[in-house]
PLY file of the C-alpha trace (Angstrom):
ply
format ascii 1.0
element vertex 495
property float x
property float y
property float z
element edge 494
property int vertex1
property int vertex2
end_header
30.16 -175.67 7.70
30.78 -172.62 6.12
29.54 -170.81 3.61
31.79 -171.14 1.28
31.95 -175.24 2.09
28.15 -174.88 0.82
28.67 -173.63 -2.37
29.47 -175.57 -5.36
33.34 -175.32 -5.83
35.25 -176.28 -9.35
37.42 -179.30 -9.06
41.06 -178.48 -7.54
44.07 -180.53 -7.15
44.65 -180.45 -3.62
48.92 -180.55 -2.94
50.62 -183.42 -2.43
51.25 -182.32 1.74
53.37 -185.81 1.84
55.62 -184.76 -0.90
56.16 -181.31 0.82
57.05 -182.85 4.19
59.53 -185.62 2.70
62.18 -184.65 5.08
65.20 -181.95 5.38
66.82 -180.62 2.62
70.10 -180.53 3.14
73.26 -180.71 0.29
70.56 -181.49 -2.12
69.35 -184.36 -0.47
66.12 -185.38 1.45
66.81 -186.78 4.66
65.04 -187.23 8.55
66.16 -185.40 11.43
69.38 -187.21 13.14
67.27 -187.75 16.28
64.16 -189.04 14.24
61.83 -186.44 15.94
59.08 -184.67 13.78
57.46 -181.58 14.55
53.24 -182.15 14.16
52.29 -179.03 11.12
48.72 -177.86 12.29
45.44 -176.79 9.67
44.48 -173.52 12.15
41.26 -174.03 10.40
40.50 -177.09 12.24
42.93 -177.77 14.82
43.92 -181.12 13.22
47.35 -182.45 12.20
48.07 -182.11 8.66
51.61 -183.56 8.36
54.66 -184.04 10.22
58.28 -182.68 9.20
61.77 -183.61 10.47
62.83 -182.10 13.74
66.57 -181.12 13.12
68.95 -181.57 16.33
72.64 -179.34 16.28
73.89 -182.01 14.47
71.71 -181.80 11.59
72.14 -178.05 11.82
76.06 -178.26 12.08
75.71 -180.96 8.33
73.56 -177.94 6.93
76.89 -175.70 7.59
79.20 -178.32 6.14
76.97 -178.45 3.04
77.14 -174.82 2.29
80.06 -173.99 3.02
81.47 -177.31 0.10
78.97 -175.02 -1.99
80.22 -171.85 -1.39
83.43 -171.54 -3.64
82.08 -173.03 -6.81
78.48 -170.72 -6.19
80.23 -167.73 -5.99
82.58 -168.51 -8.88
79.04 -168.76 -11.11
79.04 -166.26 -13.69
76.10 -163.32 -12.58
74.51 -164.24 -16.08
74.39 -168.35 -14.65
73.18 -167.15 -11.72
70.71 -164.90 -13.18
69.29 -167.44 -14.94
68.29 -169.68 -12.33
66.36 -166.97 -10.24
64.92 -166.56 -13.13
63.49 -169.95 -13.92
62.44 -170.13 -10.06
60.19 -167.44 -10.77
58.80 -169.31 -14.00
58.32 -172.32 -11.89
56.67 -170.68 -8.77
54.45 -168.86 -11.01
53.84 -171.87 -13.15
52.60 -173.60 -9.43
51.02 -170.53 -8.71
47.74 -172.40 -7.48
49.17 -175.45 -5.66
51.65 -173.06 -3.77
48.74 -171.32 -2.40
46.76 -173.66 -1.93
49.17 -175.23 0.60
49.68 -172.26 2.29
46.58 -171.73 3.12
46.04 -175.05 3.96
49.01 -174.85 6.58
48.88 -171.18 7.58
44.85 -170.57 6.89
45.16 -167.60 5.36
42.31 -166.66 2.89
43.32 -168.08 -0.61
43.27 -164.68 -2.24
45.52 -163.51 0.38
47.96 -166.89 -0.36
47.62 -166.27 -4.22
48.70 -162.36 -3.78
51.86 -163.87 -1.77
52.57 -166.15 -3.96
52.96 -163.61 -6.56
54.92 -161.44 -4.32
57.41 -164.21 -3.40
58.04 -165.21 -6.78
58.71 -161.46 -7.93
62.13 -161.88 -5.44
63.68 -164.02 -7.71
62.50 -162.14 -11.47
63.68 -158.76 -8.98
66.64 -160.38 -8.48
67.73 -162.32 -11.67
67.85 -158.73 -12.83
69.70 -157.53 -10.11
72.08 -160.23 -10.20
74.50 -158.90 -13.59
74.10 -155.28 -12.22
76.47 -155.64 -8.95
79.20 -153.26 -10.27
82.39 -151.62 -8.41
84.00 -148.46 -8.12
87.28 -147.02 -9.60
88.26 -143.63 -8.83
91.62 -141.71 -8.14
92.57 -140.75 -4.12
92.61 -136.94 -3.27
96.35 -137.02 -2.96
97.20 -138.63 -6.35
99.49 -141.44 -4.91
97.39 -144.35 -5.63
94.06 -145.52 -7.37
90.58 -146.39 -4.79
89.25 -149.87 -6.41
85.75 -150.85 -4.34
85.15 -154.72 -5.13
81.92 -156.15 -3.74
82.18 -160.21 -3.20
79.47 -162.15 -1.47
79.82 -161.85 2.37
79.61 -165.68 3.00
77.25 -168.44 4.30
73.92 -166.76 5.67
71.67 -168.29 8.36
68.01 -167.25 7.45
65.11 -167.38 9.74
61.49 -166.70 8.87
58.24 -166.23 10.65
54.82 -168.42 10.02
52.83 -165.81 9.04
54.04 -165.58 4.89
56.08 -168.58 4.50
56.86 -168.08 0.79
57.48 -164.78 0.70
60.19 -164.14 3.70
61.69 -166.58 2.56
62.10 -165.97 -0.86
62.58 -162.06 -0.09
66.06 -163.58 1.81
66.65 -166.26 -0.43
66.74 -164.77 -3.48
69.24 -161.38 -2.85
71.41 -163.80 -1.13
71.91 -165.96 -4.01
72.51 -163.50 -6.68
74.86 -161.90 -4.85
76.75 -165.24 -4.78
76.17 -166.46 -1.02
74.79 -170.39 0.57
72.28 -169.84 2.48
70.73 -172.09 5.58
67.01 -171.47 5.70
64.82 -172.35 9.35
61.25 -171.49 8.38
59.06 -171.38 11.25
57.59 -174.47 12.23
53.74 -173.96 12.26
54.00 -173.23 8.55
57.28 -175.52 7.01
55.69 -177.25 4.37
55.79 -173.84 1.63
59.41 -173.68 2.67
59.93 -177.71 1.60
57.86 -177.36 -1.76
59.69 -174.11 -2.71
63.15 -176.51 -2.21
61.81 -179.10 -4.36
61.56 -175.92 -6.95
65.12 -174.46 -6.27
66.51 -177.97 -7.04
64.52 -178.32 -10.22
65.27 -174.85 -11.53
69.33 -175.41 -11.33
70.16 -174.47 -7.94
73.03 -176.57 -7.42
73.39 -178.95 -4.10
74.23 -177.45 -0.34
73.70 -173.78 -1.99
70.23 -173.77 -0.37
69.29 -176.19 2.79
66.46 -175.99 4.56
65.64 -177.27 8.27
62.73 -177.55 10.53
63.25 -177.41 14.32
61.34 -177.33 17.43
64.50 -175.82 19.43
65.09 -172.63 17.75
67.36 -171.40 20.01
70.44 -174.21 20.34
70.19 -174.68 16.53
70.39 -170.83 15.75
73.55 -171.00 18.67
75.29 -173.43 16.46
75.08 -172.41 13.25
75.80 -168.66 14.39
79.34 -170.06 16.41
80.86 -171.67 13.09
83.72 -169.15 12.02
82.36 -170.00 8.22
78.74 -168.40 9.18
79.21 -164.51 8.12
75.10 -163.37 8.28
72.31 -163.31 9.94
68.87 -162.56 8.14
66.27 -162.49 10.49
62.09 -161.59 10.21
60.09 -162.04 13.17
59.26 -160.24 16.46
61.51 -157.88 18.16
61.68 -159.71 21.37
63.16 -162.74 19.83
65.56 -160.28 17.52
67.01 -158.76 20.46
67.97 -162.56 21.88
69.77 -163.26 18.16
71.34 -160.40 18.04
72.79 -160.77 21.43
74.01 -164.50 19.88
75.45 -162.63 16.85
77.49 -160.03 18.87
78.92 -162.69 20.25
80.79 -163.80 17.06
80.51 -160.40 15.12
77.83 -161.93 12.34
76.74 -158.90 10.24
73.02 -158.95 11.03
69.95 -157.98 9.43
66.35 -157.64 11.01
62.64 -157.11 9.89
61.25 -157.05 13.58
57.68 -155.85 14.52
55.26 -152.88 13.83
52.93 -150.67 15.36
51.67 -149.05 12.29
49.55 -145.72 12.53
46.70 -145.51 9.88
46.33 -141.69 9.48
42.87 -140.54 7.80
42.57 -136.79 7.41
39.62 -134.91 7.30
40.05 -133.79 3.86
40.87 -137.61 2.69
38.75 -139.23 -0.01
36.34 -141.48 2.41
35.71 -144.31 0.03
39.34 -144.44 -0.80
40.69 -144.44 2.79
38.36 -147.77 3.52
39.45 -149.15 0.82
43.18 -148.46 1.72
42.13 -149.57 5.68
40.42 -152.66 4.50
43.94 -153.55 3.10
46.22 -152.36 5.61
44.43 -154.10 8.30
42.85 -156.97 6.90
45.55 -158.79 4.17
46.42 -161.90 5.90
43.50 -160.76 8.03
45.63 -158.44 9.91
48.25 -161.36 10.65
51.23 -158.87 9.27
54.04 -156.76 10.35
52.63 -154.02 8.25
49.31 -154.11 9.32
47.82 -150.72 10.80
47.44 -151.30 13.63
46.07 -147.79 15.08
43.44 -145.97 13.31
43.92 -142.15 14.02
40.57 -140.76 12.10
40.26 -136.38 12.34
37.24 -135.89 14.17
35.23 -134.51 10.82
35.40 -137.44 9.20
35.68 -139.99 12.34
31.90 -141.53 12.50
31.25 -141.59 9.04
34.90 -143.21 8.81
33.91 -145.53 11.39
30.34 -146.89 9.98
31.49 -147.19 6.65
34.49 -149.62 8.21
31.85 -151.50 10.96
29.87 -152.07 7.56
32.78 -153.40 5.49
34.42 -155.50 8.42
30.89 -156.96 9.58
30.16 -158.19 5.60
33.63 -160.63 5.82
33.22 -164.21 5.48
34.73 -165.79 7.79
35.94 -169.44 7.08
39.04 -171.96 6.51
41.75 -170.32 4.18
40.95 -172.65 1.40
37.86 -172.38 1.05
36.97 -170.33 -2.25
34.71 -167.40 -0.66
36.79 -167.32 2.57
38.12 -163.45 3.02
39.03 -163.69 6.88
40.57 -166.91 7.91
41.78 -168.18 11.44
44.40 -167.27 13.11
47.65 -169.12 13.39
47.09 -170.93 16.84
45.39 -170.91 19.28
47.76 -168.86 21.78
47.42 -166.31 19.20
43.57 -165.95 19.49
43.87 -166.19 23.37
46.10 -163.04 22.75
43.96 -160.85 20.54
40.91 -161.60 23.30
43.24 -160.01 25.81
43.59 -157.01 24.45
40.25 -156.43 22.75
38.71 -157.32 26.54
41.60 -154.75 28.16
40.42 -151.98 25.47
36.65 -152.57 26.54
37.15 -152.43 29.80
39.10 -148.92 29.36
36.37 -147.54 27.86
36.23 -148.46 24.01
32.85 -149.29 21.93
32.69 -152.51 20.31
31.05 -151.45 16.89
31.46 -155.21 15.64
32.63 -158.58 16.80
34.70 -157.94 19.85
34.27 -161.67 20.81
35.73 -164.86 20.58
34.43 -167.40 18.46
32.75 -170.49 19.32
33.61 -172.73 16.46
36.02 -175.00 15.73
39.54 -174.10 14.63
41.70 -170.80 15.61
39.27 -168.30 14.59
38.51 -164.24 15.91
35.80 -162.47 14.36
36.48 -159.03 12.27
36.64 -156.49 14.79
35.79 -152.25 14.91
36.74 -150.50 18.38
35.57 -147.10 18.77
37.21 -144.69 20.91
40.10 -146.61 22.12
42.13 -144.75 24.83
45.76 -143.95 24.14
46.40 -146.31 27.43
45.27 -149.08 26.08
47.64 -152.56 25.80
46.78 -152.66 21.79
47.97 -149.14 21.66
51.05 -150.10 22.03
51.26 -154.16 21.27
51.23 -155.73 17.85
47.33 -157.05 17.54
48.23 -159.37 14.84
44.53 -160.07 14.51
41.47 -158.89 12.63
40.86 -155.93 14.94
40.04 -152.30 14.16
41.11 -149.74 17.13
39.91 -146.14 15.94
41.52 -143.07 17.62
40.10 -139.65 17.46
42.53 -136.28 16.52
42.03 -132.84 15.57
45.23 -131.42 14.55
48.14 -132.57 12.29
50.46 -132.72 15.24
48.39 -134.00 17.33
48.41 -137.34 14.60
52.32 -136.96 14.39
52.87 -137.10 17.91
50.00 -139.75 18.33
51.73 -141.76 15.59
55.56 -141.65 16.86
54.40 -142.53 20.27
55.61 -146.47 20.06
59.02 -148.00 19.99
58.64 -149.31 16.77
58.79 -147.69 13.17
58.31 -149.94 10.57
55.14 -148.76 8.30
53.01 -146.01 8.54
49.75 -144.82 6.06
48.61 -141.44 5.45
44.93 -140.45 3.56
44.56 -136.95 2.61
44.05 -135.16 -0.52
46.69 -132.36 -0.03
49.63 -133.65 -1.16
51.89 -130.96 0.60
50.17 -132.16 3.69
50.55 -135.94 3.31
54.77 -135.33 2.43
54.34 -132.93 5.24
53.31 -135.44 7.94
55.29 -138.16 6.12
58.39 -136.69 6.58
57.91 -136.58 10.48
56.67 -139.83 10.53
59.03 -142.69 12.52
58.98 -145.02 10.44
60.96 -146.71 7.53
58.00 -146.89 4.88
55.04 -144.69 4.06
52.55 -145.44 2.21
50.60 -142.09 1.33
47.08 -143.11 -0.16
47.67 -146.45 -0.67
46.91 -149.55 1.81
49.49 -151.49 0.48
53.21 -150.24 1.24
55.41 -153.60 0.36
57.30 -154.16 -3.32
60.20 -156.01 -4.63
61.63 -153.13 -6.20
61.32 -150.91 -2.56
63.35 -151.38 0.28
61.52 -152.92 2.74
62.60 -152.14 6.83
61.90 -149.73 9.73
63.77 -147.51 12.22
63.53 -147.78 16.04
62.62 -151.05 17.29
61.64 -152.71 14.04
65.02 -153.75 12.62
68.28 -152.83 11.02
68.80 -152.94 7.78
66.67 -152.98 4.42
64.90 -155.94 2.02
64.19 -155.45 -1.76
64.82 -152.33 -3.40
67.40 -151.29 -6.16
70.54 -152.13 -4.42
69.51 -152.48 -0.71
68.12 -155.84 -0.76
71.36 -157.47 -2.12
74.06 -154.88 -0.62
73.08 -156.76 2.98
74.63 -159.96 1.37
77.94 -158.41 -0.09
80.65 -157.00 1.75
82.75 -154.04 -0.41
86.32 -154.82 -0.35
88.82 -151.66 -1.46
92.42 -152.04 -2.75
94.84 -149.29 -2.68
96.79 -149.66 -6.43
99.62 -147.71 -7.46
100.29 -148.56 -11.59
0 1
1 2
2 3
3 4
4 5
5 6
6 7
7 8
8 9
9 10
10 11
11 12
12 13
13 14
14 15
15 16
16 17
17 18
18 19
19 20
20 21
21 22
22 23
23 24
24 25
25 26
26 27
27 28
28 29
29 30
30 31
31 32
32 33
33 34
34 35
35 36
36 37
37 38
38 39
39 40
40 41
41 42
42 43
43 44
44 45
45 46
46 47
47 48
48 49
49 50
50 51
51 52
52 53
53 54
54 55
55 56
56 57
57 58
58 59
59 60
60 61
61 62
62 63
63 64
64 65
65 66
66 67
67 68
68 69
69 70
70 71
71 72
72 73
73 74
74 75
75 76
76 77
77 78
78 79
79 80
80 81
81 82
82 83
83 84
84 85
85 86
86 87
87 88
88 89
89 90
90 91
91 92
92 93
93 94
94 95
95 96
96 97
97 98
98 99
99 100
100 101
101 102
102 103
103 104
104 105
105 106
106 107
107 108
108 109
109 110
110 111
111 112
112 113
113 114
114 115
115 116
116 117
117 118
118 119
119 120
120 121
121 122
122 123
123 124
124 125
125 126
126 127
127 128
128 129
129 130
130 131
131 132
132 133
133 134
134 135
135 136
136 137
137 138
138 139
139 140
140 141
141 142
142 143
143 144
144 145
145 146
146 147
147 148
148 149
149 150
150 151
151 152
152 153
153 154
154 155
155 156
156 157
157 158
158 159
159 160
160 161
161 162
162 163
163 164
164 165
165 166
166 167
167 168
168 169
169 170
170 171
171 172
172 173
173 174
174 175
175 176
176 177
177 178
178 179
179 180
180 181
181 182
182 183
183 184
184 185
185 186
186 187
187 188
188 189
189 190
190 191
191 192
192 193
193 194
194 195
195 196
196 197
197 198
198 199
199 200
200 201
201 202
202 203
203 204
204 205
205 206
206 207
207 208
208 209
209 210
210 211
211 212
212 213
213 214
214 215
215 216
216 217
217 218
218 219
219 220
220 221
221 222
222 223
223 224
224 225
225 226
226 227
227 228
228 229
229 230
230 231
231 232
232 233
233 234
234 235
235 236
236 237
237 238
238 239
239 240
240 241
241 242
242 243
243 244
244 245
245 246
246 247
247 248
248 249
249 250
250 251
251 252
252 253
253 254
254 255
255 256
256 257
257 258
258 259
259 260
260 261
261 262
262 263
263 264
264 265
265 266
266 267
267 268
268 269
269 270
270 271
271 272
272 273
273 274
274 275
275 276
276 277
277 278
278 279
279 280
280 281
281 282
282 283
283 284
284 285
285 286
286 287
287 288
288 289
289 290
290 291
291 292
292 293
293 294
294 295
295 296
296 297
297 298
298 299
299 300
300 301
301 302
302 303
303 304
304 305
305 306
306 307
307 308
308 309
309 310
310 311
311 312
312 313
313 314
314 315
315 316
316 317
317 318
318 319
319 320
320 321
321 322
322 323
323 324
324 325
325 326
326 327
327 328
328 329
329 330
330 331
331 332
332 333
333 334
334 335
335 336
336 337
337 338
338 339
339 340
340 341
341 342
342 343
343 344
344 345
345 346
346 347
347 348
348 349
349 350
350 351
351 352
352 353
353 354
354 355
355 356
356 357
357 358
358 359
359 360
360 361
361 362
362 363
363 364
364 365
365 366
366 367
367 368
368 369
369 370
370 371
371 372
372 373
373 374
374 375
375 376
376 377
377 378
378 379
379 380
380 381
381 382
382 383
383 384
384 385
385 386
386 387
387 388
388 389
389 390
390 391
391 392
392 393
393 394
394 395
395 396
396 397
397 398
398 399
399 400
400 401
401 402
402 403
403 404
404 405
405 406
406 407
407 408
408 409
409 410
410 411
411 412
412 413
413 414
414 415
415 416
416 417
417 418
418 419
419 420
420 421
421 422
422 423
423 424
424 425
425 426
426 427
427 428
428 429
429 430
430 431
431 432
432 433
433 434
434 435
435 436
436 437
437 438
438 439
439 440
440 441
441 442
442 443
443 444
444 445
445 446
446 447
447 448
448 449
449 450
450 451
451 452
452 453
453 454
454 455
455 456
456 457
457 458
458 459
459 460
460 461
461 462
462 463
463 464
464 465
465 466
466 467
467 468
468 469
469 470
470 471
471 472
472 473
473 474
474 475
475 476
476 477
477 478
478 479
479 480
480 481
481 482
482 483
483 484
484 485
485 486
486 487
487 488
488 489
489 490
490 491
491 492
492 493
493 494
């Protein structure tokens, strides 16, 4: 038992898991896989089954097509201000469920409920982003150099999308697809990942009540990722691909969409420097590190994953973060004091062990944890790794785990080059007090976002996406987010 289980907790109204798993949601309509199969959902705070959801064959995936694609001409027909409207109200309503929301996806992912209520919030800011952004898709007029005829830039939704979201923020990838797509006037198909379905049900339930009209949203569970993706991606009607996940499984999608020219977008993985300077403000830069590697303890594309601490400030960088990390409680997502919760399976656990054990053995200090846990459920303990060679497997692999590796540098290019040194390029932080510095080193940086004295780089209203290895394309933002939806369409007109 926890500590958290211990304490007296107020009264909470658990969610109804049954009425989240009530089968696929496809043209509107709740109904079981074609083959019958269900796919087991499992809490990773105990190793138990929680519910079961439909396992959708090709056929049910191939209905899901058929049901967007009736949709399509009527959805984009919907004035921006209609459409606008009902982003809108899903926002109301997801924020107006605030509390069950997260409390189911902790329940199904284990996340920490403060980490589940911060996503929450985040994934219903997608649609109020969007509502806005939804009457501000304009075109372009303008007059060609020669004079002979006028340049008139329409931009019309690009079709039916196939979207496909990882476990580790259920609500949030999805609704950071969902929404653009829709107010740019597209059907989408949505596959959430199957360890954590039961957000993506619940948030149907709330499409459907908030206006969103039959067959413009479905939503499948499958177990066989790959023939269902194959499917949907081979019907002529299927124009994008929106994927999040790792890059190994985005290069095997991509492949599938080259082979029918599907415009493609993809949030793949990180291997996010943490940069601390020796001029940085100390308390702030734990802070900021506590963030960056420990929201959704550490379970995150963006999470740093490689300390790099200038050897002024390195030990009294690295105490202060042992301290912080070692005073976690660790315990199932939902319960109230939980701030570190498991990890998503087992597998995943097995993983972090392997390189935490590869790192020790090269020569790193274990300043805390550094062990597997010997409890029930999928848990690692919070983790600080001192003096981690640049050889190391996590040096260069995604930890997705609670786990601290600190790097010593003296110079600023030393950190640059340090940084860059990975295939991927998705986030990247930066402490220092010199500003010219931190724009300096942010400039050379590989990677698409920076966040300079903050731990926390993601926001509706900013593009989202990285450079390299960690995708194509951009989420969120002013115009980017949407733009990947619409395809601009230019007539030549003579008058």
């Amino acid at each position: 038992m926890t500590l958290a289980q211990q304490m007296p907790q107020p009264d909470r109204q658990l969610p109804n898991i049954h009425a989240a798993a009530r089968g696929l949601y496809i043209d509107g309509a709740w109904r079981p896989a074609q083959n019958g199969r269900e796919i087991d959902v499992i809490d990773p705070s105990t190793g138990t089954v929680l519910a079961t959801v439909p396992d959708a064959t090709v056929e049910d995936a191939r209905a899901s097509v058929d049901a967007a694609s009736a949709a399509a001409p009527a959805w984009s027909a919907t004035s921006p201000r209609k459409r606008s409207e009902i982003l809108r109200r899903c926002f109301e309503l997801m924020t107006e469920r605030a509390e069950e929301l997260a409390t189911l996806i902790s329940m199904e992912n284990g996340k920490a409920l403060r980490d589940a209520r911060s996503e929450v919030s985040y994934a219903a800011e997608f649609f109020r982003w969007n509502a806005e952004e939804a009457v501000r898709i304009t075109g372009e007029f303008g007059i060609a150099p020669s004079g002979a005829n006028r340049i008139i830039v329409d931009y019309q939704p690009i079709g039916i999308c196939l979207l496909i979201t990882p476990w580790n923020f259920p609500a949030a990838m999805a609704t950071r697809k969902i929404a653009p797509a829709l107010a740019a006037g597209c059907t989408v198909i949505l596959k959430p990942a199957s360890e954590t379905p039961l957000t993506a049900y619940a948030l149907a339930s709330i499409y459907e009540e908030a206006g969103v009209p039959p067959g413009v949203i479905n939503v499948l569970t499958t177990s066989e990722p790959s023939p269902f993706g194959a499917a949907v991606l081979a019907d002529p009607r299927v124009r994008k691909l929106s994927f999040t996940g790792s890059t190994g499984v985005g290069r095997l999608l991509l492949a599938e969409a080259a082979k029918h020219v599907v415009s493609c977008s993809m949030e793949l993985g990180g291997n996010a420097p943490f940069i601390v300077f020796d001029d940085a403000d100390l308390d702030a830069a734990i802070d900021g590190a506590m963030v960056a590697k420990m929201r959704n303890a550490g379970e995150a594309c963006t999470a740093a994953n490689r300390l790099y601490i200038q050897s002024g400030i390195y030990d009294a960088f690295a105490e202060a973060l042992t301290e912080r990390m070692k005073a976690l409680n660790v315990g199932a997502g939902i319960d109230l004091l939980t701030e570190c919760g498991p990890m998503i399976t087992q597998k995943a656990v097995e993983k972090i062990d392997r390189l935490v054990n590869d790192a020790k053995g090269r020569g790193a200090r274990v300043l805390c944890g550094g062990e597997m846990a010997t409890r029930t459920g999928f848990f690692y303990p919070p983790t600080v790794l001192a003096d981690v060679p640049a050889d190391a497997d996590m040096a260069h692999e995604e930890i997705f785990g609670p786990v601290a590796p600190l790097y010593r540098f003296e110079t600023d290019e030393e950190a640059i080059i340090q940084a860059n040194d990975t295939e991927y390029g998705l986030a990247a932080y930066v402490y220092t007090r010199d500003i010219a510095r931190g724009l300096r080193v942010s400039s050379r940086l590989e990677a698409g976002m920076i966040a300079l004295n903050r731990g926390l780089v993601s926001d509706p209203a900013a593009p989202f996406g990285g450079v390299k290895q960690s995708g194509l394309g951009r989420e969120g933002g002013q115009h980017h987010g949407i733009a990947e939806f619409m395809e601009a369409k230019y007539i030549a007109a003579s008058f």
